[in-house]
N, C-alpha and C positions, 0 to 999 in steps of 0.2 A: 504494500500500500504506500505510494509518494504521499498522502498528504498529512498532513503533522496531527498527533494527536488529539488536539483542542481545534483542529477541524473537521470534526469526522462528528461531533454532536449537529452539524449543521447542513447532513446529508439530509436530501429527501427519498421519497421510497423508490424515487426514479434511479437518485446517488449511490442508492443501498445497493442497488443488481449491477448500476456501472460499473461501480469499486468490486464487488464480486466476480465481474467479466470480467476486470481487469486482472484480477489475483489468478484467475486462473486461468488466463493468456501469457503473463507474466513468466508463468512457468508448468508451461504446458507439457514439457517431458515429464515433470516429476508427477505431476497430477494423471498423469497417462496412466503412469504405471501405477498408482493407487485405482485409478478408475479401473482396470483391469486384474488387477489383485485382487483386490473384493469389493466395489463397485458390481461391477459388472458380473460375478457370482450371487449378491444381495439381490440385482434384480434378476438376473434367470429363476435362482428360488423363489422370488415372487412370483414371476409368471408362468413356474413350473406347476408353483401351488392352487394357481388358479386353476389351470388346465387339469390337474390329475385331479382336484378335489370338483370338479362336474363332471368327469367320468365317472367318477365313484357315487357321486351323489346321486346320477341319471342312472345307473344300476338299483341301488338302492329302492329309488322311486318307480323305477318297472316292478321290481318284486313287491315291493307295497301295495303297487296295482292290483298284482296277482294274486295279494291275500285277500286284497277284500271279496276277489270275486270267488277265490277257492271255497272249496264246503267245507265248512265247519266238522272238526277232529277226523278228516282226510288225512291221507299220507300225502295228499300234495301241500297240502297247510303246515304240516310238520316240517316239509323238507324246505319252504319259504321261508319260515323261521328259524329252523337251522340256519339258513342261507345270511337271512338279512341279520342275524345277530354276529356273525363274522364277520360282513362288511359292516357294519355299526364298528366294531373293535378293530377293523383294519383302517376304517376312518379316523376313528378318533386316534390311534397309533401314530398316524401318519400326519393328523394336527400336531401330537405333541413333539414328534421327531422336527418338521418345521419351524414351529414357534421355535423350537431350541435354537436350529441352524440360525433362524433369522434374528435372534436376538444375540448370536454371538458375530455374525458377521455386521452387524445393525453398530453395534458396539465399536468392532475394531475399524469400523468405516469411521465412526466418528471421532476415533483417536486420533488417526492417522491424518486424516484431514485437517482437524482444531489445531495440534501439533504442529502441523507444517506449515499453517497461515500465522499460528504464532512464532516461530520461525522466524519467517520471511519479517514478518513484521519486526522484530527486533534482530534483523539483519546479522539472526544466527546462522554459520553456514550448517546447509540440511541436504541429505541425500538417501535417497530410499532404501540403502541399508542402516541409515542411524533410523529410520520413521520404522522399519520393524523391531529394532533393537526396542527403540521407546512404546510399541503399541502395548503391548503384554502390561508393561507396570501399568500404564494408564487404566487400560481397560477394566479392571482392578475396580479404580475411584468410578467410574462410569455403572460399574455395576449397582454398589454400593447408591449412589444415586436410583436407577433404574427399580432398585424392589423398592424403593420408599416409594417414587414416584407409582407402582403399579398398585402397593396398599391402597395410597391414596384415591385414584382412579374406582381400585375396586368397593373402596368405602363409601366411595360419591357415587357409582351407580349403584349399589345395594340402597343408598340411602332414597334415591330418586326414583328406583322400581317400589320399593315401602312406600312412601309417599302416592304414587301415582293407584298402588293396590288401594292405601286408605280413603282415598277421594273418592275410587266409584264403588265401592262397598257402601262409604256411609253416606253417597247423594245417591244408590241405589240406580249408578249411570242415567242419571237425566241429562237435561240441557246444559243446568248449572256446573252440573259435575262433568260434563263434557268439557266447557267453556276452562276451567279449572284444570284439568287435566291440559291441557292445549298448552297454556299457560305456565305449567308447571314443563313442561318438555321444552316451550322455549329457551325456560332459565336454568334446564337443563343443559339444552346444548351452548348456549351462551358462558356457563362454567365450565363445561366441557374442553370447550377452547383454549379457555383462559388458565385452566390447568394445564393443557398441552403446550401450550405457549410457554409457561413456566418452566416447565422439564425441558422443554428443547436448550432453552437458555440456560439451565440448571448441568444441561450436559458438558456445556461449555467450562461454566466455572468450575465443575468440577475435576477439568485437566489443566488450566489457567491459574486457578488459585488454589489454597489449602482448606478447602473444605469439600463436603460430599456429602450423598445422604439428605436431612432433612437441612442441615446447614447452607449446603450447595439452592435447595430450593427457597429457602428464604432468602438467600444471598439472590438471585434468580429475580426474585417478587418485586425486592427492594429496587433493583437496574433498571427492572419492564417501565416501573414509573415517569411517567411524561413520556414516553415510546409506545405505548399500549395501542395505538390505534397503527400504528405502521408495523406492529410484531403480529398483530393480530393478519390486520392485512394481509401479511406476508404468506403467516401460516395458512389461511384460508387458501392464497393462489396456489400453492404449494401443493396442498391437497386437493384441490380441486385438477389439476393438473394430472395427480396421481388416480384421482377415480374416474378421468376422460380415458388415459390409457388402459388401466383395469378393464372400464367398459368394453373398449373399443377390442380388447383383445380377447376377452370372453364372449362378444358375439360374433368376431370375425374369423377367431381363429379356436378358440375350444368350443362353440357351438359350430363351428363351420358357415359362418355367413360368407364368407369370402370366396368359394366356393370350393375347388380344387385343393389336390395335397400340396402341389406348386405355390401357389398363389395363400395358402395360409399360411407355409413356410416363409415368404417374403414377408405377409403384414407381419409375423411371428419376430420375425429379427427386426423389423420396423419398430415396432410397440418396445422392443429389447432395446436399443439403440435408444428412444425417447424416455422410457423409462431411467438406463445408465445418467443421462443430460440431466435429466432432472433432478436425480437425487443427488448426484454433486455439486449440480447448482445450490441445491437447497442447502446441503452440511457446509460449503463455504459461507453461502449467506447468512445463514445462524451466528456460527462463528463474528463474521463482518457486522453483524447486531449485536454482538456482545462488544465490540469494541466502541461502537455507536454510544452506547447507555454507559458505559464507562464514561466515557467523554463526555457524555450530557448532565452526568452527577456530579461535573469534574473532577473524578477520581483519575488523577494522572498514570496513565499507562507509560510507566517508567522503561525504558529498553532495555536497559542493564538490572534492573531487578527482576523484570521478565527472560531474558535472559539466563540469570542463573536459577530463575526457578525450574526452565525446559533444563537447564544440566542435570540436576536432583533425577531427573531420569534416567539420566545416563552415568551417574554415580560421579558425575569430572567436580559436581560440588554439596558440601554439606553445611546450609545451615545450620546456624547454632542454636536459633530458638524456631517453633515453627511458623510465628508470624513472621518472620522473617523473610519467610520465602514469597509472600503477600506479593502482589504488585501495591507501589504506595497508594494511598491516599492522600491529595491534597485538597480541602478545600477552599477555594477562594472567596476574600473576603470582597468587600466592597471597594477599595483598594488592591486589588489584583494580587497580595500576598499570601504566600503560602503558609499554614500552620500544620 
């Protein structure tokens, strides 16, 4: 990034993607090779998962067919239920084998990535044997972050499916209890965001600074402020982005709209290819919003404190206390002084 760090609070959301295409034009061999390392694995397993989990589903749903029409305590209804409780536990098998893959290659995309822009940014020399050397420690802190952030999640939709069960029980699903319900989903998916929002940025500081966990996501909440509407922003294109290709590849290529084996092979490496773009677009940009909200808190992103805190990785240095390794804070007074 060329522009100094008490100019980056001054980006707009147009600034945000520039500075982003620029980091990673910048230095486009190194970023290759991460996009091809595990990039470009991250998403095949996405759109692998799409594709073999409506195989499997569209199996399932024939036999289902089948049961309701079979006669009752038939040896064809037996041998249906055999069937589909196999494929239930070959499905469900094959979610959790995925979720796994995806949340460890999900991880070390984000190390490796945050890493290297923090790097570049404090004009530490980096090369894609030191960014595996440092993925492993990192992923580590990422983790640690990631089951707080999932409790979380899973506390907040427990608590919004409760809520939405108690409203049409006790308005007996009328109009009111309808209207209520409606209501209650919007401020759902409106927290939704806003937690997701948190964690993306929570991922960051948790390889940036010395915190993790629930630390890393308050550290997170406190940055988002006066940025919320451009983080938000972001995150919505972002995923909106992500559920055009999803779409597009679920009905052109694992339902076969597209027609031929040919021609679904092409959209297939198509939706592949846009998929790779955009999720590196998006783990840079994140990152480039963490540095955004630093600079709009004016907590000074120091290069030589940042600096030695990427070495901590690499063992070349050892603080002596652990705030130490902190990027500073300064804040400015009314008089432009630091304290």
């Amino acid at each position: 990034m060329d522009r100094e760090p008490e100019e980056l609070q001054f980006l707009s959301l147009v600034g945000i993607y520039r500075t982003s295409a620029a980091v990673l034009l910048s230095s486009r061999r190194l970023f290759s090779q991460i996009l091809l390392s595990l990039v470009l694995p991250l998403s095949f397993l996405f759109l692998a998962h799409v594709h073999i989990s409506h195989l499997l589903f569209s199996q399932i749903d024939r036999n289902e067919s089948e049961l309701q029409r079979a006669v009752p305590d038939s040896t064809a209804e037996s041998r249906l239920l055999s069937r589909l409780s196999a494929e239930w536990t070959a499905f469900l098998l094959f979610k959790a084998v995925y979720v796994l893959f995806l949340l460890v290659f999900s991880l070390l995309s984000t190390s490796a990535v945050v890493y290297t822009i923090a790097s570049l940014f404090s004009a530490k020399e980096v090369d894609f044997r030191k960014i595996f050397t440092v993925v492993p420690k990192v992923w580590k802190r990422l983790m640690a972050t990631f089951l707080w952030a999932f409790l979380l999640l899973f506390a907040y939709n427990a608590a919004a499916l409760t809520l939405v069960v108690l409203i049409a029980v006790l308005t007996d699903q009328n109009t009111f209890g309808l209207v209520l319900v409606v209501l209650v989903l919007l401020a759902y998916l409106a927290g939704l965001v806003w937690i997701s929002v948190i964690w993306h940025l929570a991922s960051v500081v948790s390889v940036l600074e010395d915190a993790r966990g629930v630390a890393a996501m308050r550290k997170s909440r406190a940055l988002i402020r006066g940025k919320t509407l451009a983080a938000v922003a972001i995150f919505c294109k972002l995923n909106f982005a992500f559920a055009a290709i999803e779409f597009g590849f679920r009905q052109l290529v694992a339902k076969g709209g597209a027609g031929g084996a040919a021609a679904r092979a092409g959209f297939g490496l198509l939706f592949l290819a846009a998929l790779c773009v955009v999720v590196m677009f998006g783990l840079v940009v994140q990152t480039v919003v963490y540095f955004v909200c630093k600079s709009y808190h004016h907590e000074s992103i120091d290069k030589s404190s940042l600096s030695d805190h990427l070495e901590v990785y690499l063992g070349e240095y050892v603080p002596l206390k652990g705030r130490d390794v902190q990027l500073e804070h300064y804040y400015t007074t009314g008089t432009g002084a630091a304290v």
